[in-house]
C-alpha positions in Angstrom: -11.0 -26.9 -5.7 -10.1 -23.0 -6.8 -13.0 -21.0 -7.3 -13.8 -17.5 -8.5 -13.5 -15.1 -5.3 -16.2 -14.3 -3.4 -17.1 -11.0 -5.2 -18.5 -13.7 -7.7 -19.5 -16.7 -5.5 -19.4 -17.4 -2.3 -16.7 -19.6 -0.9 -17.1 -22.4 1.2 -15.9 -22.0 4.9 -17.1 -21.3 8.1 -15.7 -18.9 11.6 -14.8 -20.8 14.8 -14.8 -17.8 17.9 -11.8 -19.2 19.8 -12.0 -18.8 23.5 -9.2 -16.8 25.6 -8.3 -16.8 29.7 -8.8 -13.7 30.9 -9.1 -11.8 34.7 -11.9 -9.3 34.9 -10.8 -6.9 37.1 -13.7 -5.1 39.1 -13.6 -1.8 36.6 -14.8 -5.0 34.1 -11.6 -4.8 32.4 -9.9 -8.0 31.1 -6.4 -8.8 31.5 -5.0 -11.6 29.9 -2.9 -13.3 32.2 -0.4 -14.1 29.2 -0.7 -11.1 27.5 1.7 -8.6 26.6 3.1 -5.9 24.1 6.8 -5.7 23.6 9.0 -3.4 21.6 12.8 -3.5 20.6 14.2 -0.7 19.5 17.8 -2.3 19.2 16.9 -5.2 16.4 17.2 -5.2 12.9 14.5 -2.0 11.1 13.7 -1.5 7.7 11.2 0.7 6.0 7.8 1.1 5.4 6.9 2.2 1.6 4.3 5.0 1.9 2.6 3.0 -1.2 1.4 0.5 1.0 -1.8 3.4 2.2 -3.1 3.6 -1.4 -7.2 3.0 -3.0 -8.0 2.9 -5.6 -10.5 5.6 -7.1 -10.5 7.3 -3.8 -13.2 10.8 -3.5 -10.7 13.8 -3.9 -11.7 15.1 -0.7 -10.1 12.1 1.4 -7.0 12.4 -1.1 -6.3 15.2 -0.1 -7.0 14.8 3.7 -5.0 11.8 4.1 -2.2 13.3 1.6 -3.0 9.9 -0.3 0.2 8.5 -2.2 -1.3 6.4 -4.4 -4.4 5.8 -6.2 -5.6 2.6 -8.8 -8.0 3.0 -12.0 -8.4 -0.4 -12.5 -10.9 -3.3 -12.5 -12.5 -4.8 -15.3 -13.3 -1.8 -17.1 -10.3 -0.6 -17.7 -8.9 -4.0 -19.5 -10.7 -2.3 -22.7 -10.6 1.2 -22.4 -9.8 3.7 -25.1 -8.4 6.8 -24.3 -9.2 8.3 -27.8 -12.6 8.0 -27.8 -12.9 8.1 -23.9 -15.0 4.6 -24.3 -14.5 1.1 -22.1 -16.3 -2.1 -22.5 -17.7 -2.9 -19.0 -17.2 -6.8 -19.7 -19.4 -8.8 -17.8 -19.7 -6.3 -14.9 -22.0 -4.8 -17.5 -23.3 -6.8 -20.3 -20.3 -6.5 -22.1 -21.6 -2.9 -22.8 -19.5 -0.3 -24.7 -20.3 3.1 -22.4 -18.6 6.5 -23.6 -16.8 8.2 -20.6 -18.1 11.3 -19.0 -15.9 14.0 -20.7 -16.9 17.6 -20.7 -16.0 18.4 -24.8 -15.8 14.9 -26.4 -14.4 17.5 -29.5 -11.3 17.7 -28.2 -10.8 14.1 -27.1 -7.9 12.7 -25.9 -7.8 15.9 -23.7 -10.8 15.7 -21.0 -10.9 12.2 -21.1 -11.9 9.9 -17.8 -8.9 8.5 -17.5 -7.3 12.3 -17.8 -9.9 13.5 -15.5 -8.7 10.9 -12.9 -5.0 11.7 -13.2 -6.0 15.7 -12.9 -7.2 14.7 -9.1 -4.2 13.1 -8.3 -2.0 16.0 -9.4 -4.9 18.5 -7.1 -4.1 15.9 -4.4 -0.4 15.0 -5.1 -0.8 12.0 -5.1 1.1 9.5 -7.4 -1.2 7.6 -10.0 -1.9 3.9 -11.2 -3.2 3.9 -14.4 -4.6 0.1 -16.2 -3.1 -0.3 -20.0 -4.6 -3.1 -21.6 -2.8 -6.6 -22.9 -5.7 -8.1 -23.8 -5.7 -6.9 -27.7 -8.9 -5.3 -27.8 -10.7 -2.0 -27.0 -14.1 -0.1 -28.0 -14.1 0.5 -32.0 -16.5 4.2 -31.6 -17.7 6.3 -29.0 -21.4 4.9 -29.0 -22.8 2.1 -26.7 -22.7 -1.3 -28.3 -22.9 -4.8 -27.0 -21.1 -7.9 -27.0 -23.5 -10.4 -27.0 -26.8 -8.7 -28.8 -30.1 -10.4 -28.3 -31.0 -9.2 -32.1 -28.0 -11.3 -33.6 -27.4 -14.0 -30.8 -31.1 -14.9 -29.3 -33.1 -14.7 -26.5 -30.9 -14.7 -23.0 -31.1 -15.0 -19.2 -30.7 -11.0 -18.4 -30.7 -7.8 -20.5 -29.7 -4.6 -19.4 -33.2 -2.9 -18.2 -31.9 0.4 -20.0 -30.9 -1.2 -23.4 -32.8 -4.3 -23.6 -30.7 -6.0 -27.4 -27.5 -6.0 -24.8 -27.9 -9.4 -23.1 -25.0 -10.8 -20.6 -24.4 -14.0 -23.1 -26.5 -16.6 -21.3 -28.6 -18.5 -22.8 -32.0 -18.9 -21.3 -31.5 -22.9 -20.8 -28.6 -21.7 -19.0 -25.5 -22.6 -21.6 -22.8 -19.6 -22.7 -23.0 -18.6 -26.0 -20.0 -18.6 -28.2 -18.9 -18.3 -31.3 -19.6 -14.5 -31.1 -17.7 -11.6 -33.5 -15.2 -9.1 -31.1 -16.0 -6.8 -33.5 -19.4 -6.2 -32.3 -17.6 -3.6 -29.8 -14.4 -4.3 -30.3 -11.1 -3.1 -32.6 -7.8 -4.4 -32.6 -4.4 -2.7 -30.3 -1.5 -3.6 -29.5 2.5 -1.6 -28.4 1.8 1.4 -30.5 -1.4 2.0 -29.2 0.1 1.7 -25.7 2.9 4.1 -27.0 0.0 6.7 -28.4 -1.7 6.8 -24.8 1.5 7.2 -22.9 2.8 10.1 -25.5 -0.5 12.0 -24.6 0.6 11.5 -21.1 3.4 12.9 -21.1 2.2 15.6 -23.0 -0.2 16.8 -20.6 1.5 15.6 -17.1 5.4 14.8 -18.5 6.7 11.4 -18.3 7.2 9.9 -15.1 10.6 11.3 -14.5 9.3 15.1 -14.4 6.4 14.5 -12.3 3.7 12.4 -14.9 1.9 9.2 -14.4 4.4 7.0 -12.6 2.6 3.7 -12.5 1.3 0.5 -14.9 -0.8 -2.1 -14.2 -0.3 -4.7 -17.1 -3.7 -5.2 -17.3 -6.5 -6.2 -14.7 -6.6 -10.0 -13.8 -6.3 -11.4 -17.4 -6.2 -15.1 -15.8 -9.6 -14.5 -15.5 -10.7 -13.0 -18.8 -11.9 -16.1 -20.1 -14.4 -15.2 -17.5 -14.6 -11.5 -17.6 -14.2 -10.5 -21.3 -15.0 -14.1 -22.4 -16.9 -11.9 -25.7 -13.3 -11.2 -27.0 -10.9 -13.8 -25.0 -13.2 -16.8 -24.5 -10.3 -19.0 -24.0 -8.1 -18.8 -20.8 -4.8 -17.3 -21.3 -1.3 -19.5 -21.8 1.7 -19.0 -19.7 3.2 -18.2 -23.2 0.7 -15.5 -24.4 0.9 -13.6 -21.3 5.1 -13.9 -21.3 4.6 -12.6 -25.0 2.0 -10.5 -24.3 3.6 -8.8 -21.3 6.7 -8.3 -23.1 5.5 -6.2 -26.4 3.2 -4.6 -24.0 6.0 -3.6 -21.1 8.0 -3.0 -23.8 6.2 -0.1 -25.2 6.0 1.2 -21.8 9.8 1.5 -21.0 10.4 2.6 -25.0 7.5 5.4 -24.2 8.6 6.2 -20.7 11.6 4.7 -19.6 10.9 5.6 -15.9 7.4 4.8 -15.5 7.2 1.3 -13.2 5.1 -1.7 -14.6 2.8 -4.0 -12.3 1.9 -7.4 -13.4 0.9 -10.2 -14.2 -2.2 -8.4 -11.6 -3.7 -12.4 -10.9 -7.1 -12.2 -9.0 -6.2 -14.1 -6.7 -4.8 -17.5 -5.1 -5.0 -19.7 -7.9 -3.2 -16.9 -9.7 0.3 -17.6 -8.2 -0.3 -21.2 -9.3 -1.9 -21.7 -12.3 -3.0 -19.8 -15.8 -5.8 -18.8 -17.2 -6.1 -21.4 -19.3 -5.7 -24.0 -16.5 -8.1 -22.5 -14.4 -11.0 -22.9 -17.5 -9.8 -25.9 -18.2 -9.2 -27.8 -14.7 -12.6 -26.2 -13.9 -14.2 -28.3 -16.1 -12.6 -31.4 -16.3 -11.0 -31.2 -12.3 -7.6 -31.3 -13.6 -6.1 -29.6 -10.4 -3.8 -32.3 -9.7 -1.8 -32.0 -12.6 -2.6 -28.7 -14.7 -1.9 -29.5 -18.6 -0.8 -26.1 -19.3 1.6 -26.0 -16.3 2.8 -29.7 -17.0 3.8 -28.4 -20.5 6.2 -26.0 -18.5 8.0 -28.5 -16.2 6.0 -28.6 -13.7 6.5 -25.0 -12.4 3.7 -22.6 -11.3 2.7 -19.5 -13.2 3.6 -17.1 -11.0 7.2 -18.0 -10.8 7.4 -19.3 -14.6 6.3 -15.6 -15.0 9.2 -13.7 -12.9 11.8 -16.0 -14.6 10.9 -15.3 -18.1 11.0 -11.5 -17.2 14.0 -11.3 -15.7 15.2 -13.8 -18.7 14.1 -10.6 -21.0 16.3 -8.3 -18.8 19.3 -10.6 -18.9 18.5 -10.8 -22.9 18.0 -6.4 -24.0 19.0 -4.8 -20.9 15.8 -3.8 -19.7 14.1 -4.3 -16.7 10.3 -4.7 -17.9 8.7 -5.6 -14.9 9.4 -3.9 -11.6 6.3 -5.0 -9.1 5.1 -8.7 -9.3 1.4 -7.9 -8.5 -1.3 -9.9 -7.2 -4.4 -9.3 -5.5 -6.2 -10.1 -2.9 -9.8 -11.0 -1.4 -9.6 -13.3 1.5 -11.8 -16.3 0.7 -13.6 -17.0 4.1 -17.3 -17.0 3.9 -18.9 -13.1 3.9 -15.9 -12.0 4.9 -15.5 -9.1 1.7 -19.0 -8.4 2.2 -20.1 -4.5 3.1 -22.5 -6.0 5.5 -20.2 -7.1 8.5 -22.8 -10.3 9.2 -23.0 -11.8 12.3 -20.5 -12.0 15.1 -18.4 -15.4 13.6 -18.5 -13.7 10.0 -16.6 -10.5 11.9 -14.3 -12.9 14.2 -13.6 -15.1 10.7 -12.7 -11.3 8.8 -10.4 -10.2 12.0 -8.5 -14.0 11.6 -8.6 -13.7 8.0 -5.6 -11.2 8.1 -3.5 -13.8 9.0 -3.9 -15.4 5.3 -1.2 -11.9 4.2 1.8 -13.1 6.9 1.2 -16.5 9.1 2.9 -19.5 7.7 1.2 -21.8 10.8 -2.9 -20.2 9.9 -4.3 -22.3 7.6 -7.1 -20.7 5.4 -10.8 -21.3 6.5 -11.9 -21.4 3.0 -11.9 -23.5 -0.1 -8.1 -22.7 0.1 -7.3 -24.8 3.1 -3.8 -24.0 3.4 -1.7 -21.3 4.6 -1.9 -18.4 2.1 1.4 -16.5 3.7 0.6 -14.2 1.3 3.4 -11.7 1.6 6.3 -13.6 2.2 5.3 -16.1 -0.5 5.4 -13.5 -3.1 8.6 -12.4 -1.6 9.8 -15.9 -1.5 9.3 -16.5 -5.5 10.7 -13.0 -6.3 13.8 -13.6 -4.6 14.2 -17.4 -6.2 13.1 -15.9 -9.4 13.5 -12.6 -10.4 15.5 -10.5 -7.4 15.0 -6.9 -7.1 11.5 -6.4 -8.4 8.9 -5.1 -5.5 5.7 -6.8 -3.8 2.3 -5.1 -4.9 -1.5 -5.6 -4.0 -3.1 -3.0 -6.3 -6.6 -4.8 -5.3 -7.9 -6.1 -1.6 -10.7 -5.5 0.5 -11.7 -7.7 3.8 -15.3 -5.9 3.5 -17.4 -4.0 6.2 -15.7 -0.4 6.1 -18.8 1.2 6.6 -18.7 -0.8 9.9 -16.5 -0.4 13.0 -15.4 -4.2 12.7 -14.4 -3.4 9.0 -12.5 -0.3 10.5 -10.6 -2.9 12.3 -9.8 -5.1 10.1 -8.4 -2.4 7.9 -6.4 -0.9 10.4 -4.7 -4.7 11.1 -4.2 -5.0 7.7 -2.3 -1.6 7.2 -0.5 -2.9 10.0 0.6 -5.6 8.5 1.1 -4.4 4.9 4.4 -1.9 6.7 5.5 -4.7 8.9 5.7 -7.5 6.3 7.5 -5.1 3.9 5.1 -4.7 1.2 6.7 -2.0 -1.6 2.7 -0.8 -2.8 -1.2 -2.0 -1.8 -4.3 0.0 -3.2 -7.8 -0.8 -1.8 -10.3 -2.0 -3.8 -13.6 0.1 -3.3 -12.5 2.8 -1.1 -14.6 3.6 1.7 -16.2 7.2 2.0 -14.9 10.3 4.3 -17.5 9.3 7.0 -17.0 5.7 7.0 -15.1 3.7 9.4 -13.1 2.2 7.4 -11.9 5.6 6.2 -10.2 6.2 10.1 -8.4 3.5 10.0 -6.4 5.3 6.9 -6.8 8.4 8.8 -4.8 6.7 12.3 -2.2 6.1 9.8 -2.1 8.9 7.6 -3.5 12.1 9.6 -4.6 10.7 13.0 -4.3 14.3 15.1 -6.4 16.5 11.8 -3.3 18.1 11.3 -0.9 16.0 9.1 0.2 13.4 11.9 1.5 10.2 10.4 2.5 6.6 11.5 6.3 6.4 11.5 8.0 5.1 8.1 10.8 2.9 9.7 9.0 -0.6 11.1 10.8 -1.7 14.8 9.9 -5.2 16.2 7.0 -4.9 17.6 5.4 -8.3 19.1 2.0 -9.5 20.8 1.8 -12.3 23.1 -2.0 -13.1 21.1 -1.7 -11.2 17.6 -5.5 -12.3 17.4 -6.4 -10.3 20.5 -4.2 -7.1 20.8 -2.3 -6.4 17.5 0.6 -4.0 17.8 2.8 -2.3 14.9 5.4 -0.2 15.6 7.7 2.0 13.8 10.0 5.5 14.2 9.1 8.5 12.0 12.5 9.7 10.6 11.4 13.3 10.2 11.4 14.0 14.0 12.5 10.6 15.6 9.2 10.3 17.1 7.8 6.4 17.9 4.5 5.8 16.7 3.0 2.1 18.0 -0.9 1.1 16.6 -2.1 -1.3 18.5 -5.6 -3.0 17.7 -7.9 -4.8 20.4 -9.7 -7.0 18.0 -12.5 -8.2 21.0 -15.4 -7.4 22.6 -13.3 -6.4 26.5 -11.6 -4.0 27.2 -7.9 -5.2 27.5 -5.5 -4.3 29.9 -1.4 -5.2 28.9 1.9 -4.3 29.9 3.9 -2.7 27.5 7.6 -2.8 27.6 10.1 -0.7 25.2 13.9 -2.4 25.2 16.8 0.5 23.9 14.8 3.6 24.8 11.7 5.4 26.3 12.8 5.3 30.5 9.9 8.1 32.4 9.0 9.3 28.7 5.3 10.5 27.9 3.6 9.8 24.7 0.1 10.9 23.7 -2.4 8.7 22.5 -4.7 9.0 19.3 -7.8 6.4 20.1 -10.6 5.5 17.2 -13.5 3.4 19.1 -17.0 2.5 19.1 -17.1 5.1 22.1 -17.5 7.6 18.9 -17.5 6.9 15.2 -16.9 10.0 13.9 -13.6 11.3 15.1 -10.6 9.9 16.6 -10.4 10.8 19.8 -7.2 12.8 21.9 -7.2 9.6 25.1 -5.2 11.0 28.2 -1.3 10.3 27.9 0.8 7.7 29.5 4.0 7.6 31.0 6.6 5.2 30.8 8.8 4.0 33.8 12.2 4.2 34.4 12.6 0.8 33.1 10.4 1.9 29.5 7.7 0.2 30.5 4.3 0.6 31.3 0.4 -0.8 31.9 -2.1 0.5 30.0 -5.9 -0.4 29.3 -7.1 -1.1 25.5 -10.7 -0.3 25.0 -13.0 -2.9 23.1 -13.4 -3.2 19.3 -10.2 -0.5 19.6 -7.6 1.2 17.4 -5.2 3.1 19.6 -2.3 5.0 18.6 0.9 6.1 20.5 3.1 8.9 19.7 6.4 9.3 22.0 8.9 11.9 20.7 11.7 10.9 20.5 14.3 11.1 23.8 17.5 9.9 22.3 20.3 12.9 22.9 22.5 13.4 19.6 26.4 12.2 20.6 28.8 15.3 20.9 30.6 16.4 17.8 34.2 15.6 16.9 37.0 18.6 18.2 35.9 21.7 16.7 39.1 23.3 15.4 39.2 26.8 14.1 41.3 28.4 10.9 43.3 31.3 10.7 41.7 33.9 12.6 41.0 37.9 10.9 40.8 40.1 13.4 37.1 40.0 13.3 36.5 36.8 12.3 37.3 32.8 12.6 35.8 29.6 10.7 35.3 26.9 13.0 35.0 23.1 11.8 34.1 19.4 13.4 33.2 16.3 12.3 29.6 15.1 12.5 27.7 13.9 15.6 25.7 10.7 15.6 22.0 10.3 16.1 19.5 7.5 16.3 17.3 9.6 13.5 19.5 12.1 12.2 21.5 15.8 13.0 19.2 18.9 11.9 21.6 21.3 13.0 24.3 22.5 15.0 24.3 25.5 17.5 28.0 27.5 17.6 28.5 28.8 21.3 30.8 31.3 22.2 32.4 32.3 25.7 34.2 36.1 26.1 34.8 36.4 29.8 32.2 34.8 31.5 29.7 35.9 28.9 28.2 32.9 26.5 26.0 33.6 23.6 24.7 31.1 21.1 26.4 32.9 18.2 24.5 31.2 15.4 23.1 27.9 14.2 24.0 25.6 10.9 23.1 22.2 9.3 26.9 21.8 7.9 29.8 20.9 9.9 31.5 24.7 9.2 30.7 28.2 10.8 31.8 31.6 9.9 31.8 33.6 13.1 32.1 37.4 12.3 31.4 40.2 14.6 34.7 39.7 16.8 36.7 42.1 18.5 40.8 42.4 17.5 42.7 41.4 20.1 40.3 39.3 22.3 40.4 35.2 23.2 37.4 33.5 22.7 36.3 29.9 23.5 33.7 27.9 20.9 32.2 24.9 21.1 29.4 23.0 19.6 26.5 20.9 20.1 24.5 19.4 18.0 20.6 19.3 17.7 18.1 16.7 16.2 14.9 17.0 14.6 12.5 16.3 18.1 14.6 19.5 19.8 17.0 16.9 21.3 20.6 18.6 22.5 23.9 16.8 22.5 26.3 17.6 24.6 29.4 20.2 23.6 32.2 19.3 21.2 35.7 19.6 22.7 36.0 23.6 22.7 38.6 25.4 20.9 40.5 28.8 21.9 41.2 31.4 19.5 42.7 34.9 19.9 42.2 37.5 17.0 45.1 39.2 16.0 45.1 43.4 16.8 
């Protein structure tokens, strides 16, 4: 049955290391005698959002580095924040303790406050911001520490915070909850104008999202779980109605405040999340009502998740306003130590490599409590289209563990892999790893693999492994120069050796290769280049526990330019015209030639489709032509050239 994710307790499940065929060559290298890379550069592309390499609370320092898009502040802290007094209730991440925010001159609050501090780095950084707005009702009533569940009015319980010994975590010492508590304790009542306050003051100080502000909701963090959370002021799970009413006051505010800013919800914790409510999830936990949910039963049967996207896009169809643009749901894989920072022993790292699969394979069933295939990705993608068409796919929260490890590093690399190739719109880590980490270079192979801004293309091609689980491969072009960028990942303990083949381009091309290893944890690594054949293939040799990266510029010639036809000539002076060329990326330019005699001069250079020559001599032919010129330095060949005599 569904349980709290792993960050709580430990789910059940166990990692099976899978055997493979290999031939050891007598280097020691292992080649699969089924395995191969393959990519197709003719089939169907689409792109890859440049949300999808986000954290959440990431240092500044690797912000900037990376050129981070986006960055989260979330988690359960920020489900009762207020920005006024710069105070959140930590929940029960912290005895349900009211702690004042760390801002410089609490005089002239709202300016300085966390939550402004935190936005400030992102517009150091440029980077685009996530920031959490409560629906829960409830935030911190002063800026002084209080507690939800205080041993002075409510007894003796299990565990007080060492530091403030009255704030208790609302356990009784025979082990039973207590209830029946006052919210008031910490807590004051909010609700849309509150929400319409804190956005004003953003605005303010940043503009609205439109001129360069805060540009991102969450509605919330996980509310089908504050029954567990912020059980002090929600102690019952919440409905599918209250969080349909709940989300639209609250959404509504936003798009009244800041009519461009995008909203993220319903932010579920997890799997049982795009099933089930909050309220069925206390209640079948108790009673094992899995099998037939009362609060879902009330609402024909359907599960939350979808229930959800209908009733917002039902408030779109009813005022006109799209409330909720990214259906948003997180993720912690569920296999046993797999989000732990320790990596554990070699089937806990196999079982975190596999447990990728639970964001894209319909045939991997989860080796969890879950016990089914997860297909994370398309699943949400399945509901949005049945439900509510046109709003985006988000993961503000996920973390397969380990990123101070090279098997973390890994698995984070897979999974940004995965998160382009599956066509997620937006994904921010949860607990970000540090500069030095591992798990930090797998961003990096992505977002700055050479130290000098050098990204992973934006446009995803078909890229396909014979064994996923062995040698991962991604591929996709970067449209600012053309260039093909392919990751692939050797997820074992061998080196692998593979053929690579590239249908639609690449014949005798080189391509340099950007290589982050065990071999040395601190940098990536420049590897030797390779060459393709004449036929765009070639062999090459993956190093164990790998991340390799590929970079071939891009070879494809622009077509020539339509007829270039010139207007009525001065007698120093002509403008010449054509239609465009094509290009497998795009044009950048054109060059304008000239021939006088038999002497040719490039006579200038443009990114329209019109040239003014000047300089000319009355009474001279000349010949033009022109060729156009893509963004990797590529040359087309010559329009059809056009004569022209100036006039004496």
């Amino acid at each position: 049955m569904p349980l709290p994710r792993t960050r709580r307790l430990a789910a059940l499940g166990a990692g099976l290391l899978v055997g493979v065929s290999t031939i050891t060559t007598a280097g020691g290298v292992a080649r699969a005698a089924d395995l191969s890379l393959a990519v197709d550069l003719t089939a169907a592309t689409h792109p890859i959002s440049a949300y999808v390499y986000g954290m959440n609370f990431a240092e500044e320092a690797l912000a900037k580095e990376l050129r981070l898009p986006v960055r989260r502040w979330g988690g359960n802290a920020t489900t009762r924040y207020n920005y006024l007094l710069d105070t959140t209730n930590r929940a029960s991440d912290w005895f349900f303790e009211n702690i004042p925010g760390n801002t410089p001159d609490p005089t002239k609050l709202p300016d300085g406050s966390e939550s402004d501090q935190f936005v400030d780095q992102d517009v150091r950084t440029g980077t685009d911001s996530i920031l959490t707005l409560p629906l829960i009702g409830w935030a911190p009533k002063a800026r002084e520490k209080a507690c939800g569940f205080s041993v002075a009015t409510y007894g003796p319980q299990q565990s007080t915070d060492q530091w403030a010994p009255d704030c208790g975590n609302g356990v009784r010492p025979d082990g039973t909850q207590i209830t029946g508590n006052d919210p008031h304790d910490t807590s004051v009542e909010i609700g849309p104008e509150y929400i319409k306050g804190w956005l004003g003051h953003l605005a303010g100080r940043y503009g609205d999202a439109a001129h360069g502000g805060v540009a991102f909701y969450n509605l919330d963090n996980e509310p089908d779980i504050w029954f567990s959370t912020h059980r002090d002021v929600a102690p019952v799970g919440a409905t599918y109605d209250e969080m349909r009413d709940r989300t639209y006051a609250i959404a509504g505010a936003v798009k009244a405040a800041d009519p461009a800013a995008k909203t993220l919800g319903p932010v579920g914790w997890g799997w049982s999340s795009l099933t089930l409510s909050g309220y069925d999830q206390q209640t079948c936990s108790k009673t094992g009502c899995w099998s037939n949910p009362p609060d879902r039963a009330a609402h024909g049967g359907v599960g939350f998740a979808e229930w959800y996207l209908a009733q917002m896009r039902a408030y779109e169809q009813a005022h006109g306003v799209r409330i909720l643009d990214y259906f948003d749901n997180h993720w912690y894989p569920q296999g046993s130590g797999v989000t732990s920072g320790d990596p554990g022993d070699a089937a806990t790292q196999a079982l975190r490599l596999r447990q990728t699969r639970t964001l894209w394979d319909p045939t991997y069933t989860d080796e969890s409590w879950i016990n089914q295939p997860v297909n994370l990705i398309p699943r949400m993608r399945q509901m949005v289209a049945a439900n509510y068409p046109g709003t985006k796919i988000a993961i503000t929260e996920y973390n397969f563990g380990a990123l101070g490890s090279l098997n973390g590093a890994l698995t984070q690399a897979d999974v940004l892999g995965i998160l382009g190739r599956e066509g997620a719109d937006l994904a921010t880590l949860w607990a970000p790893p540090s500069s030095a980490d591992p798990g930090a270079y797998a961003f990096r192979m992505y977002l700055n693999y050479d130290g000098n801004g050098g990204r992973f293309g934006d446009v995803s091609v078909s890229s396909t492994s014979t064994d996923q689980g062995r040698l991962a491969v991604y591929g996709a072009r970067r449209s600012s120069d053309g260039a093909l960028t392919l990751m692939v990942v050797n997820k074992t303990g061998t080196d692998l050796t593979a053929p690579l083949t590239v249908t639609g381009a690449l014949p005798g091309r080189t391509g340099q290769v950007y290589r982050y290893s065990g071999a040395d944890l601190a940098s990536i690594v420049r590897a030797p280049d390779v060459t393709f054949d004449q036929n765009g293939a070639l062999t090459s040799t993956f190093p164990a526990n790998s991340i390799s990266e590929l970079v071939v510029p891009d070879a494809v010639a622009p077509g020539a330019p339509g007829a270039a036809t010139a207007g009525r000539p001065s007698r120093t002076g002509v403008t010449l015209s054509w239609s465009p060329a094509s290009d497998n990326v795009g044009i950048a330019g054109y060059d304008v030639w000239q021939r006088y005699g038999d002497t040719v001069v490039k006579v200038g250079s443009t990114t329209s489709t019109r040239f003014a020559v000047t300089g000319l001599t009355p009474g001279r032919q000349y010949t033009f032509w022109v060729r156009g010129r893509d963004a990797a330095g590529n040359v087309g060949p010559p329009s059809r050239p056009v004569r022209v005599t100036t006039p004496r």
